[in-house]
N, C-alpha and C positions, 0 to 999 in steps of 0.2 A: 660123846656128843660134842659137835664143834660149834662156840656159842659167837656170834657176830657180836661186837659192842656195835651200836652206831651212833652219831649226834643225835641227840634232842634239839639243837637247836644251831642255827648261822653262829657260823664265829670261827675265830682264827686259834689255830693250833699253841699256844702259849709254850708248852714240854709236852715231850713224849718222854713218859718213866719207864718203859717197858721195852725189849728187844724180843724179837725171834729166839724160842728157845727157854725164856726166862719162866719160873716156876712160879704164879700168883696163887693168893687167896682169896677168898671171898671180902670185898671191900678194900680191894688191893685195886690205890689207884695207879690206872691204870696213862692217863692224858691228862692234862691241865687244858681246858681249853676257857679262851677270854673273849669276852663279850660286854662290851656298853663299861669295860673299865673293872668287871669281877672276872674273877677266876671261877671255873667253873671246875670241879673235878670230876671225874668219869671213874666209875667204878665197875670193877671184875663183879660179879656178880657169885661166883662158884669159883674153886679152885680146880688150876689145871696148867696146861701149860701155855706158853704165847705161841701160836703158830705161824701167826704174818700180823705185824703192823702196817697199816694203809696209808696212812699219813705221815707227814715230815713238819718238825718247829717251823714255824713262820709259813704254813700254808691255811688255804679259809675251807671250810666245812658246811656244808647245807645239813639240813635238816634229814638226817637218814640216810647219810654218809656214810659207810663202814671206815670203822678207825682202827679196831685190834680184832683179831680171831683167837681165841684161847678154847683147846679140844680139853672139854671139861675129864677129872679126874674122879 
């Protein structure tokens, strides 16, 4: 099953931890993304693989943005 992360919330992409390909777990973060001066982190929810990352450091994110695609395992 292929699970979309997306933003919760505006804010600008701080790191991407994750590449195409890469193997996460459950609570495997996955983006750093910063807002109003916090770090927010983004988490893998289920473990699987990274399929496409959507985002690039130093770009801004809306609310419901897709940021990672991981085809859960």
């Amino acid at each position: 099953m292929l699970e979309t992360i997306n933003a919760d919330l505006g804010a600008s992409v701080w790191k991407v931890l994750v590449t195409a390909g890469d193997e996460v777990g459950p609570d495997t973060t996955v983006v750093v993304l910063e807002s109003m001066k916090m770090e927010i982190p983004v988490l893998a929810e289920y473990a699987g693989a990274v399929i496409a990352v959507h985002v690039a450091e130093g770009a801004t994110v809306q609310a419901g943005d897709p940021l990672v695609d991981i085809e859960e395992q």
